[in-house]
C-alpha positions as CSV (number, residue, x, y, z in Angstrom):
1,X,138.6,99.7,-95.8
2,X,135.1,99.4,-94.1
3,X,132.9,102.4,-92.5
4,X,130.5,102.4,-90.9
5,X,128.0,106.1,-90.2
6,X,125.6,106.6,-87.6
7,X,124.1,109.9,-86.8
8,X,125.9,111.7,-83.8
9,X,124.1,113.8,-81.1
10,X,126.2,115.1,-79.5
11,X,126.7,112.4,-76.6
12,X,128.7,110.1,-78.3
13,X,132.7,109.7,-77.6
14,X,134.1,110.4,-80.5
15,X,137.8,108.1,-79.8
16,X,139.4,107.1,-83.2
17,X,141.9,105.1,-80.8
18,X,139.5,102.5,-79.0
19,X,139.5,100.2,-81.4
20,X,142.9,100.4,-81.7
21,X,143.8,100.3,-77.9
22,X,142.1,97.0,-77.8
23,X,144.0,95.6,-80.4
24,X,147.3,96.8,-78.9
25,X,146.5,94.6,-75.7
26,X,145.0,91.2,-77.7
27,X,148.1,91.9,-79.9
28,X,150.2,91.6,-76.9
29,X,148.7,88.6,-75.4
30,X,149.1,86.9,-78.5
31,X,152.9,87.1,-78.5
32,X,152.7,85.8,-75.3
33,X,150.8,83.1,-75.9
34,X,151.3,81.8,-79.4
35,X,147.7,81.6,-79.9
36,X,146.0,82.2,-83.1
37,X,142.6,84.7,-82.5
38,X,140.2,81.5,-82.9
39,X,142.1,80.2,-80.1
40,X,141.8,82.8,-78.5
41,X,137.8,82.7,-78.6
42,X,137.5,79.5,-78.4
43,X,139.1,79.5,-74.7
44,X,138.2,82.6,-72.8
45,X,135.0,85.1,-73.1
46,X,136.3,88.4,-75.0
47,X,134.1,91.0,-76.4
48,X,135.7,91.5,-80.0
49,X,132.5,93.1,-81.1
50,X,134.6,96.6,-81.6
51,X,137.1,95.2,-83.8
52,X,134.9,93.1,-85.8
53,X,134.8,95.7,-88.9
54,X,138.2,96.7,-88.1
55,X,139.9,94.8,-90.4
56,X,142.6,93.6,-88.1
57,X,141.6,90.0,-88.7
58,X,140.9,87.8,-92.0
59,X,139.7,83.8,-92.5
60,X,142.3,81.6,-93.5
61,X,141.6,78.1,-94.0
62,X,139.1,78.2,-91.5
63,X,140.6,79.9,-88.8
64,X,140.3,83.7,-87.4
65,X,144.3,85.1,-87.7
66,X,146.0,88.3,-88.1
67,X,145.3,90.1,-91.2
68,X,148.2,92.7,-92.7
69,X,146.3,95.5,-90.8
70,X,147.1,93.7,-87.9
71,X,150.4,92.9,-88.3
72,X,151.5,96.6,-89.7
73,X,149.8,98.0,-86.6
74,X,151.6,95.5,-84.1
75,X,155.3,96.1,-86.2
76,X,154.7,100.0,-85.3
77,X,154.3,99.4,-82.1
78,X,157.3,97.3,-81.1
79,X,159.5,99.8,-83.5
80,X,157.7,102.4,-81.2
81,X,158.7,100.7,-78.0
82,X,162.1,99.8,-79.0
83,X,162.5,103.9,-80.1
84,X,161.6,104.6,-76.5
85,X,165.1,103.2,-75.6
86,X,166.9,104.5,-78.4
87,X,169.7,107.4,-78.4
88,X,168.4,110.4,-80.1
89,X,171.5,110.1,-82.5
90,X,171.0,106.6,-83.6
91,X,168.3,106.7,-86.4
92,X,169.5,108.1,-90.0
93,X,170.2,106.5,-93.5
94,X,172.5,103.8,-94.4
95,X,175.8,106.1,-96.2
96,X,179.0,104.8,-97.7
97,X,181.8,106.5,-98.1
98,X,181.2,107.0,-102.1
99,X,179.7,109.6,-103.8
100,X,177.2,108.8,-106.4
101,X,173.7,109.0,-107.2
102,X,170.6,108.8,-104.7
103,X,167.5,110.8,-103.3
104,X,170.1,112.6,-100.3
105,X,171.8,114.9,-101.7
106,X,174.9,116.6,-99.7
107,X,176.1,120.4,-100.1
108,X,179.2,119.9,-101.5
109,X,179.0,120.3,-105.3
110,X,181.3,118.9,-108.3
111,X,181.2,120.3,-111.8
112,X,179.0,118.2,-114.0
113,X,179.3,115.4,-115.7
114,X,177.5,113.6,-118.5
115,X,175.6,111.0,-116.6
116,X,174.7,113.2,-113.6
117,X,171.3,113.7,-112.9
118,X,169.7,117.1,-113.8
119,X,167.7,117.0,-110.6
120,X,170.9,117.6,-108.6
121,X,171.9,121.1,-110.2
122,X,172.9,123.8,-108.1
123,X,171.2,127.1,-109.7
124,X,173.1,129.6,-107.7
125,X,176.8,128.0,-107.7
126,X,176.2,127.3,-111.7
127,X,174.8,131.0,-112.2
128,X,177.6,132.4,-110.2
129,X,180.3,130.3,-112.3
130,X,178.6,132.2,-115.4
131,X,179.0,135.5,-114.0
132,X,182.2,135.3,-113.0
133,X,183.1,133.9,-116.6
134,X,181.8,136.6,-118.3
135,X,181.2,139.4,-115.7
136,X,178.4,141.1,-114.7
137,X,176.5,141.3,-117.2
138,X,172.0,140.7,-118.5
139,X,171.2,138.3,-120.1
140,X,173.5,135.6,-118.1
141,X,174.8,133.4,-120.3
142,X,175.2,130.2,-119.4
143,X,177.8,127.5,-120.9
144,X,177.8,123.4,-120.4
145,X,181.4,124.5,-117.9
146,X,179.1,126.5,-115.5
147,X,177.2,123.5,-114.7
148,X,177.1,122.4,-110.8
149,X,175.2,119.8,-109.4
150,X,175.1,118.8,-105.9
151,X,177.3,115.6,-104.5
152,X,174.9,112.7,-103.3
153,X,175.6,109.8,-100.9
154,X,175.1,106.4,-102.4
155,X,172.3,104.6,-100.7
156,X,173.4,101.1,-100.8
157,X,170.8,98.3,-100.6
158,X,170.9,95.2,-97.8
159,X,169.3,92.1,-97.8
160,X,168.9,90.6,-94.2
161,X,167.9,87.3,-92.9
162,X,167.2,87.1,-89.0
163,X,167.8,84.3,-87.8
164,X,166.1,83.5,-84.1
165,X,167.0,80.6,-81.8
166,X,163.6,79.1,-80.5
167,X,165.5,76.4,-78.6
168,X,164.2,75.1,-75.2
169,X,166.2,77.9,-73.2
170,X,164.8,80.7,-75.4
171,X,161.7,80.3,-73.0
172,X,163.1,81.8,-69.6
173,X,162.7,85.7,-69.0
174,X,160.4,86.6,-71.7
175,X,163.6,85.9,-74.8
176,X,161.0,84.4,-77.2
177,X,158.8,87.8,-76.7
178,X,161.6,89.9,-77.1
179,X,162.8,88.4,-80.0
180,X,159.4,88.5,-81.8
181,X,158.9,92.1,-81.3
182,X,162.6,92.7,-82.5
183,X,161.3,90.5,-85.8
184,X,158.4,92.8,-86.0
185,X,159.9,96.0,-85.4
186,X,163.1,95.7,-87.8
187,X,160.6,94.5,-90.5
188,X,158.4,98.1,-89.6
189,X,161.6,100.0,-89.9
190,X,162.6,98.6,-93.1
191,X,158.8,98.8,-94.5
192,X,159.1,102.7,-93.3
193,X,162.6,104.1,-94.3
194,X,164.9,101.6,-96.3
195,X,161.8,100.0,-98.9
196,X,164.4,99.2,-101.3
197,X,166.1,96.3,-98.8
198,X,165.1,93.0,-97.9
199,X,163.9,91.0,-94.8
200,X,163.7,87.4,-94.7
201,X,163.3,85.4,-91.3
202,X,164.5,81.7,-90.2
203,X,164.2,80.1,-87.1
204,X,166.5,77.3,-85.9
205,X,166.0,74.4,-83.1
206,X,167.3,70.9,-83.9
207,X,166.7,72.1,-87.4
208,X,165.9,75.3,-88.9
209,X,162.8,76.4,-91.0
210,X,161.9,79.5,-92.7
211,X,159.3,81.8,-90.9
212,X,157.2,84.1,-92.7
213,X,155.8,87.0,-91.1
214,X,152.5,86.8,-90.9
215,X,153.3,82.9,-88.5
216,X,156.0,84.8,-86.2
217,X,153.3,85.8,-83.7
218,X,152.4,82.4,-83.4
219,X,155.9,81.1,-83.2
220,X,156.9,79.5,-79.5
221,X,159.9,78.0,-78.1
222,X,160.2,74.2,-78.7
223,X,159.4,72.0,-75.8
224,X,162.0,70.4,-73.7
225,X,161.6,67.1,-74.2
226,X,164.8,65.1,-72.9
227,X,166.7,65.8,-69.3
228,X,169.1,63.6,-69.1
229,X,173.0,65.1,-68.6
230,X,174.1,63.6,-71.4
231,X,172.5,63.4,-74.9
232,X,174.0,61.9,-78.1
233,X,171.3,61.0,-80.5
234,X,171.9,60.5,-84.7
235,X,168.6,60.7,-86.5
236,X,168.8,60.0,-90.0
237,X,167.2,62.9,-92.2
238,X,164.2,60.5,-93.6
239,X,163.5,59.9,-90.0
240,X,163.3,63.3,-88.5
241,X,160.5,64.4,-91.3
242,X,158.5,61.5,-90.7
243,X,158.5,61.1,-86.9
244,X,159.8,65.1,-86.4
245,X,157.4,65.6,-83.8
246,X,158.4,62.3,-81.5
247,X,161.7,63.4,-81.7
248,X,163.5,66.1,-79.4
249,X,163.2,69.7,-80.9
250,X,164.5,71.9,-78.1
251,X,168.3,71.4,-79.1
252,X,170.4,74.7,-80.5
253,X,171.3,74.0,-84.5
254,X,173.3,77.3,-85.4
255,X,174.6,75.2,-88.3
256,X,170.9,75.0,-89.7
257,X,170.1,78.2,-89.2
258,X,173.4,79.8,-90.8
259,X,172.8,77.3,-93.7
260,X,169.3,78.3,-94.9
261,X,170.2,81.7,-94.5
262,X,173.5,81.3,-96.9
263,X,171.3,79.9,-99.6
264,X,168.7,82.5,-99.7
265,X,171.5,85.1,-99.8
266,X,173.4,83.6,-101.8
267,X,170.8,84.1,-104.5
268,X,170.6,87.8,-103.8
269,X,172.0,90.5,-105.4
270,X,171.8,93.2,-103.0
271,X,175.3,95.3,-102.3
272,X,175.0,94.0,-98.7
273,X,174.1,90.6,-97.5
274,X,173.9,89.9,-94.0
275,X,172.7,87.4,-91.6
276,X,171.3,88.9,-88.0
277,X,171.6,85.7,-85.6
278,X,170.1,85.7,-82.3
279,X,170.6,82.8,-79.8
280,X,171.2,82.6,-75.7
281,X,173.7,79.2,-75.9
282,X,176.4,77.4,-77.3
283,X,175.0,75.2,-80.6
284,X,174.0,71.6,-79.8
285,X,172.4,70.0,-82.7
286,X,174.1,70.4,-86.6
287,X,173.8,68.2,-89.5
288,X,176.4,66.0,-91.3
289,X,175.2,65.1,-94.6
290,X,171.9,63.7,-94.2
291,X,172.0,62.8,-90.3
292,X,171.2,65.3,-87.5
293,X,173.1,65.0,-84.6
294,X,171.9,66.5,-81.0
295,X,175.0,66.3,-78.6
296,X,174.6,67.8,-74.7
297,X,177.1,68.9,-73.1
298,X,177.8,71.2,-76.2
299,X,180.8,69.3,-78.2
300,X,183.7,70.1,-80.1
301,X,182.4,68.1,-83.2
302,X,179.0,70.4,-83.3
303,X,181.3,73.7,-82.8
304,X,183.7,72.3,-85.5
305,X,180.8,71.6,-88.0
306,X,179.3,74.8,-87.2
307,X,182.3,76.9,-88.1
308,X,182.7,75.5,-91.3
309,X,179.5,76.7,-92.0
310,X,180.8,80.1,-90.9
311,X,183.5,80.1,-93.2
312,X,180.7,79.0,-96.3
313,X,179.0,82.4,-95.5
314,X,182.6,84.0,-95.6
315,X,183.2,82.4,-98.6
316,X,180.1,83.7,-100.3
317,X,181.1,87.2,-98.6
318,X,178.1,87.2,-96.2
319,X,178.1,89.1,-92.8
320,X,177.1,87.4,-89.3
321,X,176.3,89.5,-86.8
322,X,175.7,87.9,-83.7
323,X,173.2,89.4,-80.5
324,X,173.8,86.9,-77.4
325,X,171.3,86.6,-74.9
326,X,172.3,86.6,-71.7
327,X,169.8,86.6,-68.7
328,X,170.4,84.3,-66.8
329,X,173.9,83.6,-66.2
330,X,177.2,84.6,-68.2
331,X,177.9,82.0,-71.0
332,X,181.7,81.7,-71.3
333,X,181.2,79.3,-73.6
334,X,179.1,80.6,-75.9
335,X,180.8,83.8,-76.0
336,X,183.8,82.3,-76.5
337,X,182.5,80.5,-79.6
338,X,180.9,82.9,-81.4
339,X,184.5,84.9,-80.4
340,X,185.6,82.6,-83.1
341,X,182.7,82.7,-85.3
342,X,183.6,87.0,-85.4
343,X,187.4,86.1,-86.1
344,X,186.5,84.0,-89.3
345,X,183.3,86.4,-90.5
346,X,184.6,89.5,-89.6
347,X,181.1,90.3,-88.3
348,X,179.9,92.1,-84.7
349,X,179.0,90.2,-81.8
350,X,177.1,91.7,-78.9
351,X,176.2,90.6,-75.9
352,X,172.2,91.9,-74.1
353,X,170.1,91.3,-71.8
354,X,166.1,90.8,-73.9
355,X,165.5,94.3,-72.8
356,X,168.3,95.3,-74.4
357,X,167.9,93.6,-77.7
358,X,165.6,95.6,-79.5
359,X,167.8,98.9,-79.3
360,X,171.1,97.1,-80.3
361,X,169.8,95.1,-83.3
362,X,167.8,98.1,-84.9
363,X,171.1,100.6,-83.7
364,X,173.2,97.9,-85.6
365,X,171.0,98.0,-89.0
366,X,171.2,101.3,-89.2
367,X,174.8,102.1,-88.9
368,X,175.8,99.0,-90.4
369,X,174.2,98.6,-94.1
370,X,177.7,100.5,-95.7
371,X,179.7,98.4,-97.6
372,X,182.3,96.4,-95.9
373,X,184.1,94.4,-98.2
C-alpha cells in the first residue's frame, strides 16, 4: 500500500472516503459498460488524478484494468446492496444436522471422548460432575469420567460454480448487470464468512467458457446476430474455434454450461457440490459429439440433450439450482423445463425478477450448503 504525507493546516478536508466514492461510481459504469479503464480514458475526459496512487488499478499487458483492490472493494459493495434487501433472519452459517467438530460450538454438552477436542471442555459442567462424585469437598478432584465438552455443529464445506447465461436476451432490463453484481457479491460473501469453500464461474451462449473474476466486469451479453423465425444451423466443433466470431453467439447452450461445470466438480472433493445456474429462456444451442447445434423455436432435441446432461450431474451427485429470469414476460416454457430439470436433480428452482436475484441466490447459499444426499 502506497501513502502519501503532506503537512495539514488546518484547511484541508480530511475525507478518507473520496477516493473511494469515485471509484464506487467508475466501478459502476464499468459493469454497465464492459469497458476496461484504458477504454474508459481513451473515450471520455475523466479526472482519475485521485485514484492514481490508490491502488485500485494495475497494468496488464498493456492495458489499465481492475486491480484486486478494485475488485474486493466493488464485491463489498454489491454484497452491501444485495444485504439492503435481505431479511434480517437470512444470514448465518451453513449447519447440518450432525454433531461433530468445528469453530461453533452449541450448549449442549456430551461426556468426552478420546478424539474430542480439548478446546471444547465445559469447566463448570466437568467441575460440577466432580463434586457431585465425590462431594463437597477442597482440593476437587477431578477424574477422566467428569470430563464435558461442549457439542459443535459440523461446518460442512461447498464448492460452487455459477453459471450465467449471457445469451442475446440477457441484455433487456439491466439482467447482465444484475447478474454480475450477484457474481461479485456471492464471491465477497464467501471471501468474508465461509473461506474454506469454493467459487468457480462459467458463462454459457452458444457455447460455454470459464470466467475468471478478475474478466466478469468486462463480461457483456453476446450480440444478436441472426433474426430470422426459424434457425437450424450445425457447426462442426473445428469450425466454430476457427471462425467463432463469424458465427452466431447469442443462442442459450444450458447443455454447455451444465457440462463444464460437472467436470470441474467432479474433480472436487468438497462435502457439497453444486451448480448455481442463471438464465431468462428455454436452451437453444447444445452439442452432440463434436457439432454444435443452434435450433430457434427452442426444440425437443436441444431439451432432450440437455437433460441428459442433467441426469450426468445427478449421476456424479451434483446439485442444480436454478434462478429464472423473468422480466419481461412469463416463460411457460422455460419454467416448464427446468420443472423437469428439478424432478431429475432434485435441486431448487426459483423464479425473479433481476431486482430480486441478488437476495434469493445469496438467501439460497446460505441456507443451502447442508448436506443433502
Amino acid at each position: 500500500m502506497k501513502w502519501r504525507y503532506t503537512p495539514w493546516d488546518g484547511t484541508q478536508d480530511f475525507d478518507l472516503k473520496a477516493a473511494q466514492s469515485l471509484f464506487d461510481q467508475l466501478a459502476e459504469f464499468v459493469l454497465q459498460t464492459g469497458m476496461d479503464i484504458s477504454e474508459i480514458l481513451g473515450r471520455y475526459e475523466v479526472d482519475l488524478s485521485k485514484l492514481e496512487e490508490s491502488g485500485y488499478f494495475r497494468e496488464h499487458r498493456g492495458r489499465t484494468v481492475l486491480s484486486a483492490k478494485g475488485l474486493h472493494r466493488m464485491e463489498e459493495r454489491a454484497l452491501l446492496e444485495i444485504f439492503d434487501s435481505l431479511k434480517a433472519g437470512a444470514s448465518g452459517t451453513h449447519p447440518t444436522a450432525q454433531r461433530g467438530s468445528s469453530a461453533e460450538t452449541l450448549e449442549e454438552t456430551k461426556p468426552y471422548e478420546f478424539g474430542d477436542p480439548v478446546s471444547h471442555l465445559d469447566l463448570f459442567t466437568t467441575f460440577r460432575n466432580a463434586l457431585r462424585r465425590t462431594g463437597p469437598q477442597l482440593p476437587i478432584r477431578v477424574e477422566e469420567e467428569d470430563f464435558e465438552v461442549h457439542e459443535s455443529e459440523t461446518q460442512t464445506t461447498c464448492s460452487t460454480v455459477l453459471a450465467i447465461d449471457v445469451s442475446g436476451s440477457m441484455g433487456r432490463y439491466g439482467k447482465y448487470l444484475q447478474c454480475k453484481k450477484v457474481a461479485l457479491a456471492l464471491q465477497g460473501l464467501i471471501r468474508r464468512c465461509f473461506p474454506q469453500d469454493r467459487l468457480r464461474l462459467a458463462v454459457f451462449y452458444s457455447v460455454a467458457e470459464p470466467m475468471g473474476l478478475e474478466r466478469l466486469p468486462y463480461v457483456m451479453p453476446k450480440p444478436v446476430t441472426v433474426f430470422d423465425p426459424q434457425v437450424y444451423l450445425r457447426i462442426a466443433r473445428a469450425d466454430w474455434e476457427q471462425h467463432a466470431k463469424r458465427l452466431p453467439p447469442h443462442f442459450t447452450n444450458v447443455q454447455a454450461g451444465l457440462a463444464l461445470a460437472r467436470r470441474w466438480l467432479s474433480r472436487d472433493t468438497a462435502t457439497n457440490r453444486q451448480i448455481l445456474l442463471i438464465t431468462d429462456g428455454e436452451p437453444t444451442a447444445h452439442w452432440e459429439e463434436d457439432t454444435l447445434y443452434l435450433i430457434y423455436p427452442p426444440s425437443d432435441r436441444t431439451a432432450r440433450h440437455t437433460l441428459s446432461e442433467v441426469q450426468a450431474c445427478t449421476r456424479a451427485r451434483i446439485t442444480i439450482n436454478t434462478f429464472m429470469l423473468v422480466d419481461d414476460w412469463y416463460y411457460t416454457g422455460l419454467v416448464n423445463f427446468v420443472g423437469e430439470m428439478t424432478r431429475l436433480n432434485r435441486g431448487r428452482a426459483f423464479t425473479a425478477t433481476a431486482g430480486e436475484l441478488g437476495r434469493l441466490v445469496l438467501e439460497d447459499y446460505v441456507r443451502g450448503r447442508r448436506k443433502r444426499w
